[in-house]
C-alpha positions in Angstrom: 48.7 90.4 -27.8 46.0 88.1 -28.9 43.8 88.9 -31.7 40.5 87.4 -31.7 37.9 87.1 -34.6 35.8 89.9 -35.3 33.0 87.8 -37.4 30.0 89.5 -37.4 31.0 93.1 -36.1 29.5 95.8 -37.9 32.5 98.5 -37.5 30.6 102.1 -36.9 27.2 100.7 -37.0 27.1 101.1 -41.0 23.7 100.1 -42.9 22.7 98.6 -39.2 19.1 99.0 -38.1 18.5 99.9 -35.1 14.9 101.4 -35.5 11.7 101.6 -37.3 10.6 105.4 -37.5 8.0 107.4 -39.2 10.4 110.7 -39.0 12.1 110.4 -42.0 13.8 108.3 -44.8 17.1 108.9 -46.7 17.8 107.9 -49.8 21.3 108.2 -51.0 21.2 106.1 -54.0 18.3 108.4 -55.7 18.7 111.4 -53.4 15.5 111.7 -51.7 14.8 112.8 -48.1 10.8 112.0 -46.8 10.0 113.7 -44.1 7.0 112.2 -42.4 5.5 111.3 -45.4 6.7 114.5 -47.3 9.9 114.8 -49.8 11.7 117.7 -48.9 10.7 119.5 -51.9 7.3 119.6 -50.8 7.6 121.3 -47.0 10.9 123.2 -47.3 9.7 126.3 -49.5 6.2 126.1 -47.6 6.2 125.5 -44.4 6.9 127.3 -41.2 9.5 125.8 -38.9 6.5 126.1 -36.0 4.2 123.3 -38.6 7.2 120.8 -39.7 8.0 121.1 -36.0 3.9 120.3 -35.1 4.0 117.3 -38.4 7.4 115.7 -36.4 5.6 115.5 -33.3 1.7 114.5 -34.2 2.1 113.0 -37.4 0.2 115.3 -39.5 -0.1 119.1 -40.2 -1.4 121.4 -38.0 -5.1 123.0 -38.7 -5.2 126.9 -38.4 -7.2 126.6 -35.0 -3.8 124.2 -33.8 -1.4 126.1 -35.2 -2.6 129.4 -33.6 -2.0 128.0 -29.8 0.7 126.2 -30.5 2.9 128.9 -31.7 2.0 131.2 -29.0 2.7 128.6 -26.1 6.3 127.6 -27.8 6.9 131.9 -27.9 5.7 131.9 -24.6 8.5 129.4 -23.4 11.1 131.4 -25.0 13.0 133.3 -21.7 15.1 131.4 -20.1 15.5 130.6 -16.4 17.9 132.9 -14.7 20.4 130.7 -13.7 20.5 129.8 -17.3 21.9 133.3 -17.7 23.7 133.7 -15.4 25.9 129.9 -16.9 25.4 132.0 -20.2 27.5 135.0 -18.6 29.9 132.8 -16.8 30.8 130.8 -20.0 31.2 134.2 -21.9 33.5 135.6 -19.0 35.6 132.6 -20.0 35.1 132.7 -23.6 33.9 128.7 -24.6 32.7 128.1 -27.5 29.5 128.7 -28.3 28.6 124.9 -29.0 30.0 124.5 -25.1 27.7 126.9 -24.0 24.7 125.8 -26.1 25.2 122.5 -24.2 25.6 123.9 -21.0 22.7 125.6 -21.0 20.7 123.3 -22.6 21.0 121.1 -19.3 19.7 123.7 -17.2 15.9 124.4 -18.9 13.8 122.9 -17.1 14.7 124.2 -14.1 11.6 126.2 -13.9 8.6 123.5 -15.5 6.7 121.2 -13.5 8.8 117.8 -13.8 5.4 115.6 -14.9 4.7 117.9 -18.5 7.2 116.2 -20.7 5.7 117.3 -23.9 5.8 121.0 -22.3 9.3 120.4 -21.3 10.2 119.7 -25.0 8.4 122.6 -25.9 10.4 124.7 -23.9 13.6 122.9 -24.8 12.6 124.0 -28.6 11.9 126.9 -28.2 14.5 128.3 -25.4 17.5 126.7 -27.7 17.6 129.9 -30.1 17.6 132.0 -26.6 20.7 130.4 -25.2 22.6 130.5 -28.7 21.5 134.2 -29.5 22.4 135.3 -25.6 25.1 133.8 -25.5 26.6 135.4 -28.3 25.6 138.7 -27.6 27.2 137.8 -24.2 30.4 137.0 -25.7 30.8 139.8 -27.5 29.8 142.5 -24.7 26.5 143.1 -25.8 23.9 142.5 -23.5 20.9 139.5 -24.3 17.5 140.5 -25.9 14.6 139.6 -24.5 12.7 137.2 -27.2 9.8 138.6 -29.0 6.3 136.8 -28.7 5.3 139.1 -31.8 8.3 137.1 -34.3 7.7 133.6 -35.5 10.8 130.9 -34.7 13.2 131.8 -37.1 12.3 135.6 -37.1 12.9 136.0 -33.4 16.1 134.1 -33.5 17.4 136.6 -36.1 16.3 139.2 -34.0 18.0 138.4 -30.9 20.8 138.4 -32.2 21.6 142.0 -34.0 18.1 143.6 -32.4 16.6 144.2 -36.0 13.4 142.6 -37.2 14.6 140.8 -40.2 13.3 140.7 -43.7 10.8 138.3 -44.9 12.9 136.8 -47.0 15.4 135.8 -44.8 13.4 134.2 -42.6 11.8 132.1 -45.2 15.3 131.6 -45.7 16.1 130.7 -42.2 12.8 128.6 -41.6 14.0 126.4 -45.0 17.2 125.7 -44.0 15.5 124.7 -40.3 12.8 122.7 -42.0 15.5 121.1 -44.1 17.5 120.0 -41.8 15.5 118.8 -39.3 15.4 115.2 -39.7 17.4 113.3 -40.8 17.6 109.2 -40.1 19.0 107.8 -37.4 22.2 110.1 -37.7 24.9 110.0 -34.7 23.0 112.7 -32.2 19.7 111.3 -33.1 21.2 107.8 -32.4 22.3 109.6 -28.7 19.3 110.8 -27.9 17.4 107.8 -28.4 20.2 105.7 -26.9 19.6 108.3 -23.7 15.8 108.3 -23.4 16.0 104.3 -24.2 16.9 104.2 -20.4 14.1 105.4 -19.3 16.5 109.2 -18.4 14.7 112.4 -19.5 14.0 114.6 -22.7 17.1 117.3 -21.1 19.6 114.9 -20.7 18.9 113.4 -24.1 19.0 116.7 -26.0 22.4 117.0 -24.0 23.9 114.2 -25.4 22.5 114.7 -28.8 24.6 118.2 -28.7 27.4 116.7 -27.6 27.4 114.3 -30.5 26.9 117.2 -33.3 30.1 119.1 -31.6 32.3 116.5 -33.1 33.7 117.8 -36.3 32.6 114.1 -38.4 29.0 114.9 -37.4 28.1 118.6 -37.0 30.7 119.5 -40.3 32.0 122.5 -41.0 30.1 124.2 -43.6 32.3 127.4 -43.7 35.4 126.3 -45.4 32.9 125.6 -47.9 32.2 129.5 -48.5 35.9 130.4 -47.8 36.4 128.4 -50.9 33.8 130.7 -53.1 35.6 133.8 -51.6 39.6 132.9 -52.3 38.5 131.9 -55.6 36.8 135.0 -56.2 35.7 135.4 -59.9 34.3 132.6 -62.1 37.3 132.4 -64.5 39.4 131.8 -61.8 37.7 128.8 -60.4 38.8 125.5 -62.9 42.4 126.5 -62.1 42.4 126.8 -58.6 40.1 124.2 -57.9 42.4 122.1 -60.5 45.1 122.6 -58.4 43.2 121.8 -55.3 42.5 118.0 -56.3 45.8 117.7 -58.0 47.5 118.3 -54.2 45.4 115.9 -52.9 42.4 118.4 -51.0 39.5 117.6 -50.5 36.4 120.4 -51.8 34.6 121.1 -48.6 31.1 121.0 -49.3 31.0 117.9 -52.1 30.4 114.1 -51.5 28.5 112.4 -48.8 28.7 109.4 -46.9 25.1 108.9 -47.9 24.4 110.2 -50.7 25.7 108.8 -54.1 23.9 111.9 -56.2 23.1 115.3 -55.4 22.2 116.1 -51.6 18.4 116.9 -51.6 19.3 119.6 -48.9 21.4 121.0 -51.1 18.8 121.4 -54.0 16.4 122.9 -51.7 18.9 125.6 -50.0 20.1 126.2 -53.7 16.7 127.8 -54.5 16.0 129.3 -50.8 19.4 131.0 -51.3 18.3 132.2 -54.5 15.3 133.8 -53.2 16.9 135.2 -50.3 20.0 136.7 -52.3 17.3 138.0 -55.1 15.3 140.0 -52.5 17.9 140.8 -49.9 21.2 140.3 -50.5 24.4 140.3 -53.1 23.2 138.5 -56.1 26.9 138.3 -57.4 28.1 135.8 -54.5 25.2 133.9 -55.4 26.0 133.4 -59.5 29.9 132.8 -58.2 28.6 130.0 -55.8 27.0 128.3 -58.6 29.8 128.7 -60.8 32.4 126.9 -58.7 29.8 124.1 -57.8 29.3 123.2 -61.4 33.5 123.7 -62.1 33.7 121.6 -59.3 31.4 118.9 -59.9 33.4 118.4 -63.3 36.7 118.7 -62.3 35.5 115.8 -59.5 34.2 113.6 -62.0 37.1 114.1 -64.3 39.9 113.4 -61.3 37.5 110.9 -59.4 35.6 108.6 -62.3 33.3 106.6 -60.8 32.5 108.3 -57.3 30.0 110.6 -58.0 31.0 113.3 -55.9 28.1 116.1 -55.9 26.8 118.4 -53.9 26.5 118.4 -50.3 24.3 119.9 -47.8 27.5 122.3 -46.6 28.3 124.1 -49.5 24.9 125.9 -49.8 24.5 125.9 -46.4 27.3 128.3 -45.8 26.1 130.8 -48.3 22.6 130.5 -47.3 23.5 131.2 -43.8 26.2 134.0 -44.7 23.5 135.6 -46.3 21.5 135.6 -43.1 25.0 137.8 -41.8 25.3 134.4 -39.5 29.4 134.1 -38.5 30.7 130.6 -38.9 30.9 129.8 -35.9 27.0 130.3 -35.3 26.6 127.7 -38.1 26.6 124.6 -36.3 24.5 125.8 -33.3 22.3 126.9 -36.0 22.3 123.6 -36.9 21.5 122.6 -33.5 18.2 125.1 -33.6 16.7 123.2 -36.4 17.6 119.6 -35.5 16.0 119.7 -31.6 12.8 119.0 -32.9 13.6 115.8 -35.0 15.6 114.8 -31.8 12.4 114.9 -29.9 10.3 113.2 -32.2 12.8 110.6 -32.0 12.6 110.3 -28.2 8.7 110.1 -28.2 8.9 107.3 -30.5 11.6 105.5 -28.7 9.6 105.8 -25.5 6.3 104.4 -27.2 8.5 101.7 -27.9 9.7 100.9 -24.5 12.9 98.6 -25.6 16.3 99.3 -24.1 18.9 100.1 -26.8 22.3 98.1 -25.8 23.7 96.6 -28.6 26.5 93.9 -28.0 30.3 93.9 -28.4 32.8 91.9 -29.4 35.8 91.2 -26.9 39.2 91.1 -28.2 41.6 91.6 -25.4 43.8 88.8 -23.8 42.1 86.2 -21.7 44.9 84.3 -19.8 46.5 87.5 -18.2 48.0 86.5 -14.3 48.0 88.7 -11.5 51.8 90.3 -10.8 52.2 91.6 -7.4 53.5 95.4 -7.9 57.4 95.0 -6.9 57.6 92.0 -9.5 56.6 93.8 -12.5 59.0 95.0 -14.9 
């Protein structure tokens, strides 16, 4: 086979730019994380999901007189179409995963909006998401679906569809961090989908879709629980050093530490690190919480002892899992919880890309043969 040059291809899109946005910017050198304006720091212990969701979308923070009405029209949205339940019941009969489902039903709600409201359509694409995930997985499990409270904030309702109780205010300031947190966050690979989707001039459902369908892969959505399955084998503190020892000595990798990004600490992490503590402190088991921070610090040590030079540190995972264990949230709910807090960033990224208008269709590089002749069928070999 012919191998032609490559010159000039950028393998994986790495450090390309493909947009200028006023969403957020990432840092990994110095580990920062703006989010329209704000470092993380500054919305994740204070805000509401409902106002970093209203600062995505208009630029700015709500007033009280906004954020009144727009909270109540997003709970309004919250049922979902009834043939959206009745894909939810079907998937569960066949037991999909729950990131299958979440896509599936995410292509069917708008079925009952007027087709010319795109802004209400992503409302209702917002706020329905935390339906579908908690139906579904009440669904699966033989439980039937709870209607959505109008009463319960974002995050609060979301807990309670899904075990019926109202849950304590501390986890859902937990809940609305780790939303707020990971809402944005550049132009990642489903953020990249969705604004590769709307680009074409398709709609806000099909690119939420496709963004979905880019988090299900494993080397984009992660998997934040083997990150916690680590705290729990090791067990006690004294135990850690030697079994995390071992670990790198084999050749493992620690599941929540380094980041393709980030050279130093993952600013999510910092921020879910203190919203775990909180949470743990007021409502939960304080002791998992001191043995999480042991291994991480063990671990950071043993990494930079093993691995000079890298700078493996925290991730976003590692404290994403206990933050979301202590919100009784199975791991397979994690990534779809992910998904919950994302939509809105997706969004925002589809209303900027159709303010700017411009087809995205990068170019490629052919190199395949170019001299091939046709053989009729009985001649080839």
């Amino acid at each position: 086979m012919t191998t032609l040059a490559t010159t000039g291809v950028i393998s994986g899109l790495e450090n390309a730019v493909a947009a200028a946005t006023r969403l957020s910017s990432v840092n990994g050198q110095i580990g920062e994380l703006i989010i329209a304006g704000f470092p993380l720091e500054e919305l994740a212990g204070r805000a509401t999901f409902e106002e970093m969701l209203y600062l995505l979308w208009h630029d700015r923070l709500p007033t009280a007189a906004e954020l009144v009405p727009f909270t109540q029209e997003l709970a309004a949205l919250r049922p979902l179409p009834t043939p959206t339940l009745d894909l939810l019941r079907a998937a569960a009969k066949a037991q999909v995963p729950t990131m299958d489902a979440l896509r599936m039903g995410a292509g069917t709600l708008n079925l009952d909006l007027p087709q010319g409201d795109p802004y209400r359509q992503a409302q209702a694409i917002v706020a329905r998401m935390p339906t579908i995930v908690a139906a579904y997985w009440r669904l699966r499990h033989g439980q039937a679906p709870l209607a959505p409270r109008p009463d319960l904030n974002h995050s609060a309702n979301y807990l309670y569809m899904l075990n019926g109780s109202v849950p304590h205010a501390a986890r859902v300031r937990g809940l609305d961090t780790y939303l707020i947190a990971v809402g944005d966050h550049g132009l990642n690979a489903s953020t990249f989908t969705a604004r590769t989707i709307i680009s074409t001039q398709s709609d806000l459902v099909s690119a939420i879709v496709g963004a979905i369908g880019a988090l299900k892969g494993p080397l984009h959505g992660g998997a934040p629980g083997p990150a916690l399955d680590m705290v729990f084998e090791i067990g006690a503190a004294a135990k850690a050093e030697s079994y995390l020892r071992a670990k790198i000595e084999a050749g493992e990798r620690l599941m929540g530490f380094g980041h393709r990004v980030y050279k130093v600490r993952d600013p999510r992490a910092e921020v879910l690190s203190r919203a775990a503590e909180r949470m743990y402190a007021a409502d939960g088991d304080m002791a998992l919480y001191e043995l999480a921070k042991e291994v991480e610090a063990t671990a950071v040590t043993l990494l930079a002892e093993y691995k000079p030079g890298r700078n493996l540190q925290t991730n976003v995972e590692f404290y994403t899992a206990l933050l979301l264990h202590g919100l009784e949230l199975p791991t397979d709910l994690f990534t779809p919880t992910f998904a919950i807090g994302r939509t809105g960033g997706w969004l925002a990224h589809c209303f900027e890309q159709q303010e700017n208008g411009r087809l995205i269709r990068p170019q490629s590089t052919y190199i395949g043969e170019t001299q091939r002749k046709w053989v009729p069928l009985e001649q080839r070999a």
